[in-house]
C-alpha positions as CSV (number, residue, x, y, z in Angstrom):
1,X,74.0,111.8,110.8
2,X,72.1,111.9,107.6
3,X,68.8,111.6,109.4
4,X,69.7,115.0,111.7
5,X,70.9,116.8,108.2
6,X,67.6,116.2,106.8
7,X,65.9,117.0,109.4
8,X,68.1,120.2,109.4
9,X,67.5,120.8,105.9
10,X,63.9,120.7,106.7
11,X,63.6,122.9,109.4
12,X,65.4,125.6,106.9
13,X,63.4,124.8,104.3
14,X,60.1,125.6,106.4
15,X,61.7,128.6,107.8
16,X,62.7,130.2,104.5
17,X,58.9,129.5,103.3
18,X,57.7,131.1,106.2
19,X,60.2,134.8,105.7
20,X,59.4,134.5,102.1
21,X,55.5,134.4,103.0
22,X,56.2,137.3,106.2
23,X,58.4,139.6,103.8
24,X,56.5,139.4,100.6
25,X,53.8,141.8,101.2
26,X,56.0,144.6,102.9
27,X,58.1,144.0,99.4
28,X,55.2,144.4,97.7
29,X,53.6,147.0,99.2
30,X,56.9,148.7,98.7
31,X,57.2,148.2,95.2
32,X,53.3,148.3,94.4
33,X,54.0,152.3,96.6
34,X,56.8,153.2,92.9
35,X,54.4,152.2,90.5
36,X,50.9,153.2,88.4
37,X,47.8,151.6,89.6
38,X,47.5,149.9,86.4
39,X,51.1,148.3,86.9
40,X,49.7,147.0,90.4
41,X,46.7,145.5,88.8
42,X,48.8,143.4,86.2
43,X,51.1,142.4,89.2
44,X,54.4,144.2,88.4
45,X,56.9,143.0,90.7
46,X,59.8,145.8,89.9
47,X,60.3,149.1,90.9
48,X,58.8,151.9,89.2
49,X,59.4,155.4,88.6
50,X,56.1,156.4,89.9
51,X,56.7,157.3,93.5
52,X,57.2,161.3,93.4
53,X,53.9,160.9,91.4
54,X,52.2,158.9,93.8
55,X,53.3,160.7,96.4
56,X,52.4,164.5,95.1
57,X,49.1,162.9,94.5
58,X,49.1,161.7,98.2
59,X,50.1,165.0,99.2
60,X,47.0,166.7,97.1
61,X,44.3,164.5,98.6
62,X,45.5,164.5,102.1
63,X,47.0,166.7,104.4
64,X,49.8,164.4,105.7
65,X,51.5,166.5,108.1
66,X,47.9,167.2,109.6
67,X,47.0,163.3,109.9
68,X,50.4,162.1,111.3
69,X,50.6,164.5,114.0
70,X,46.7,163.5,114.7
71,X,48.1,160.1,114.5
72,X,50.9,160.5,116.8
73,X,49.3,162.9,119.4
74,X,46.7,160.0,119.8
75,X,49.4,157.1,120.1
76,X,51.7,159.1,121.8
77,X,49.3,160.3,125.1
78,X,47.2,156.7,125.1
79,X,50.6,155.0,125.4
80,X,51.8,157.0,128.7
81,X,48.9,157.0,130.1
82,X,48.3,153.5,129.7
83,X,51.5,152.7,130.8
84,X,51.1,155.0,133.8
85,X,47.8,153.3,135.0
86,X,48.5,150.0,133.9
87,X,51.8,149.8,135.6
88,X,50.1,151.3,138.8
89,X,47.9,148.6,138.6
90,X,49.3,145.7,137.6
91,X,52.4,146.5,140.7
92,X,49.7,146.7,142.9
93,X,47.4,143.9,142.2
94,X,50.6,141.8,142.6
95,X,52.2,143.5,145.6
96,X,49.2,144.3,147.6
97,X,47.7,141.9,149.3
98,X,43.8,141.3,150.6
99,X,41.3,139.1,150.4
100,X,39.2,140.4,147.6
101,X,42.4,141.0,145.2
102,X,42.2,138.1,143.2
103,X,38.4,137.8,142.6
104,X,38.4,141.6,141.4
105,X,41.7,140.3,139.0
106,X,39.4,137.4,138.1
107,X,36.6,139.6,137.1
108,X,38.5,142.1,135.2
109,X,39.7,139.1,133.1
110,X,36.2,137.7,132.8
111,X,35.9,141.2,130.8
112,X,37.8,140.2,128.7
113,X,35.9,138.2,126.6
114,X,33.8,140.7,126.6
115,X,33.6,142.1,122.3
116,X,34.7,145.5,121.6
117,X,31.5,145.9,119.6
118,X,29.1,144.9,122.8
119,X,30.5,148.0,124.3
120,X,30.9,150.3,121.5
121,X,26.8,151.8,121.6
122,X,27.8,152.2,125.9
123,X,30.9,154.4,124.9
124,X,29.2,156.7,122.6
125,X,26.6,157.1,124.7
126,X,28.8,158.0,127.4
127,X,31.2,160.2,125.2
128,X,28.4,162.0,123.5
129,X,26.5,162.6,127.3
130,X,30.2,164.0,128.3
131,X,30.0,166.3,125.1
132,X,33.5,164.8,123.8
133,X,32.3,163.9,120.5
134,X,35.1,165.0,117.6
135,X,37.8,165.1,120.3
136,X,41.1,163.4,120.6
137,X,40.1,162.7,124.1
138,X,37.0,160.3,123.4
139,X,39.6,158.1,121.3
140,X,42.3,158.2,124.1
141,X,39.9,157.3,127.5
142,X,37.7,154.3,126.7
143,X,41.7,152.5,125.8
144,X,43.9,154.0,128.8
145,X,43.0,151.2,131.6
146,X,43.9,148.3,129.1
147,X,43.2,145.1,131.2
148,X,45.1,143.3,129.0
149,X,48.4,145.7,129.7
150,X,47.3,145.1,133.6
151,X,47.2,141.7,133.4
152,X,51.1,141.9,131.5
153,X,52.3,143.9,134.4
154,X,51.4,141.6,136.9
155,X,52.5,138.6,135.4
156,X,56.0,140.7,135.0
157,X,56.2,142.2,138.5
158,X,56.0,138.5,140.2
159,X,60.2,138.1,139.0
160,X,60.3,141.6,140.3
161,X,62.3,141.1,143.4
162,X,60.9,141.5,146.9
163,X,64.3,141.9,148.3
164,X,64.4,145.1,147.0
165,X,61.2,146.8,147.6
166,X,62.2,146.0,151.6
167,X,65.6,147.2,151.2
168,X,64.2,150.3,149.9
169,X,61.6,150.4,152.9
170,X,64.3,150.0,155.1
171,X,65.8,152.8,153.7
172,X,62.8,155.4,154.7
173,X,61.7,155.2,150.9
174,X,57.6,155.8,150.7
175,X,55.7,153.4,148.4
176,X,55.6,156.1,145.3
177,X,59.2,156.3,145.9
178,X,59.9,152.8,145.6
179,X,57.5,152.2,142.5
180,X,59.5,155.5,140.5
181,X,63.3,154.9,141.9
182,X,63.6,150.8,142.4
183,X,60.6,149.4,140.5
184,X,60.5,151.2,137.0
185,X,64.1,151.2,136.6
186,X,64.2,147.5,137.0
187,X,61.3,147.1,134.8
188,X,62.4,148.9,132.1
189,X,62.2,145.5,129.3
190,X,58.7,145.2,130.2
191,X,58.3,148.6,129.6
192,X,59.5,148.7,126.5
193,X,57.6,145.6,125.5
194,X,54.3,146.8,126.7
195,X,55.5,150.5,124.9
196,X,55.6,148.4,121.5
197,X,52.3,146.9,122.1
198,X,50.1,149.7,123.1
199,X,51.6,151.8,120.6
200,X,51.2,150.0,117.6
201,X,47.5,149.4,119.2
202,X,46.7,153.2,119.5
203,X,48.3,154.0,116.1
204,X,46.0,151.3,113.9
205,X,43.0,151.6,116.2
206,X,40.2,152.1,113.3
207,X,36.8,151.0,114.7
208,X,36.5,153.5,117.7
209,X,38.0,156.6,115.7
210,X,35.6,155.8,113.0
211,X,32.8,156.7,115.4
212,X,34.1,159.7,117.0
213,X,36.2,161.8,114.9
214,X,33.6,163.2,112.7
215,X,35.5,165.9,110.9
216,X,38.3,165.7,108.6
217,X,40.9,167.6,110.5
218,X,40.7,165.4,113.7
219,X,41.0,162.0,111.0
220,X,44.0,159.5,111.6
221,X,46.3,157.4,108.9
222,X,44.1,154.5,109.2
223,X,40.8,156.7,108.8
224,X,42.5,158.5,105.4
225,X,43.8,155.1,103.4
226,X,40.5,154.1,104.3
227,X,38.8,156.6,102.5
228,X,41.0,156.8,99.8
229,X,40.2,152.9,99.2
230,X,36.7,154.1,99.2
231,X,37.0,156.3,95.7
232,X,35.0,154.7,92.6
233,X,38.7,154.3,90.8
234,X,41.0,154.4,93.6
235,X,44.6,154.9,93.1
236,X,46.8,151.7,94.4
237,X,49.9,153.7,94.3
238,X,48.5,156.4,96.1
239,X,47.0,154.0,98.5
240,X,50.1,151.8,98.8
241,X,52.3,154.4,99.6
242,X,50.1,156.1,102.1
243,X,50.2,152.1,103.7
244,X,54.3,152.3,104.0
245,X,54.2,155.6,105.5
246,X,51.6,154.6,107.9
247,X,53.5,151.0,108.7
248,X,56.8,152.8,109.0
249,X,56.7,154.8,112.9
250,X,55.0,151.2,114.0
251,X,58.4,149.2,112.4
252,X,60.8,151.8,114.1
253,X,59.2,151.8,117.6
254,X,59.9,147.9,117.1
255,X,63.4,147.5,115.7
256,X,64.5,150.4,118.0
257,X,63.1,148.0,121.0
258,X,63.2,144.3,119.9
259,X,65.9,143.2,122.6
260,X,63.7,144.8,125.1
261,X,60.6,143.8,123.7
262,X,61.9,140.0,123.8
263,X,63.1,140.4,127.4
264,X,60.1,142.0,128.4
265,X,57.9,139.2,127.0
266,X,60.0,136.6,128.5
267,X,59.8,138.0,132.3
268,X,56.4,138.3,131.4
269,X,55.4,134.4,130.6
270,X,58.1,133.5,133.6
């Protein structure tokens, strides 16, 4: 008995370490987001007074409204699309059967190891021959056929079951029919899941926008705290709050679909 507390007391006592070492640099970012930069240097802990400071400073240097809508037009579109072609995809790599299907699966994972940076000079090329340099649409393509999100669905749609999609066919429904009315219904955990993933992708993608947003009326969150970490004395409050607002959408998408983000994960790995 003594044996299983401690090793009870253990488990707890690893588990408490590791939400202590999770939580501590949301808290901090938090608090650091209420106080003077030179508070945040000597490692204040407590809440300040600072934050309608810091955040009419914020609101001086950037136009907020401006770079969240960027922001959200961006995650917004690359999410349904991606969801739309990835879905496509990934139901019918798993439902369609012929004899080339699984070496073309095969050699889109094979991409995969491919670098983002190997294919970055490709892209611009490509982007700047299309003339769709500075455009919300150069940072939304290159990401809208995730293979990664392909690969997800088709792992998911093999506990889809069969039973249905011939009980709809029995029914006179066409293929499209079947995939809008019995398939994306019943999906709807991976769904979310995959919703959580590609949107939280899309709205911290840095590298890519970097390149092709050019002016500063197309930049994104990620783009702006960047620069404003790039001043010669930059202002930790300003830049910590601009992080919170940035990391708050991200942590509402999640919390508003964790159960389905869980089940949707778990069909997935089954």
């Amino acid at each position: 008995m003594s044996l299983a507390l401690l090793r009870r007391g253990v488990v707890y006592v690893f588990l408490s370490v590791a939400t202590f070492l999770s939580v501590f640099p949301f808290y901090w970012m938090a608090v650091g987001s209420t106080n003077q930069s030179p508070d945040i240097v000597r490692g204040k802990l407590g809440i300040g007074s600072n934050l309608l400071v810091n955040f009419q400073h914020l609101m001086t240097q950037v136009d907020l409204p401006r770079v969240f809508g960027n922001s959200f037009l961006i995650a917004v579109v690359s999410t349904v699309l991606t969801l739309v072609i990835s879905s496509f995809a990934g139901y019918g790599f798993e439902m369609f059967r012929s004899r080339i299907r699984e070496r073309i699966f095969q050699l889109l994972l094979l991409l995969l190891s491919i670098p983002f940076a190997a294919l970055m000079v490709p892209l611009f090329v490509m982007i700047s021959r299309a003339q769709l340099n500075n455009t919300f649409t150069a940072v939304i393509l290159p990401g809208i056929a995730s293979i990664f999100i392909v690969f997800y669905f088709r792992q998911a749609t093999k506990a889809f079951p069969r039973e249905l999609r011939d009980a709809a066919r029995v029914d006179g429904l066409k293929e499209w029919q079947i995939f809008l009315f019995v398939y994306m219904p019943t999906m709807r955990s991976t769904y979310a899941a995959a919703t959580i993933i590609i949107f939280m992708n899309a709205w911290n993608n840095y590298l890519w926008p970097l390149i092709v947003l050019q002016t500063p009326e197309n930049k994104t969150i990620t783009l702006v705290i960047s620069t404003l970490t790039a001043a010669y004395t930059p202002d930790y409050g300003v830049i910590l709050l601009a992080t919170v607002l940035a990391t708050a959408p991200t942590l509402v998408i999640f919390f508003v679909l964790q159960r389905q983000f869980v089940q949707g994960m778990l069909g997935a790995v089954k």
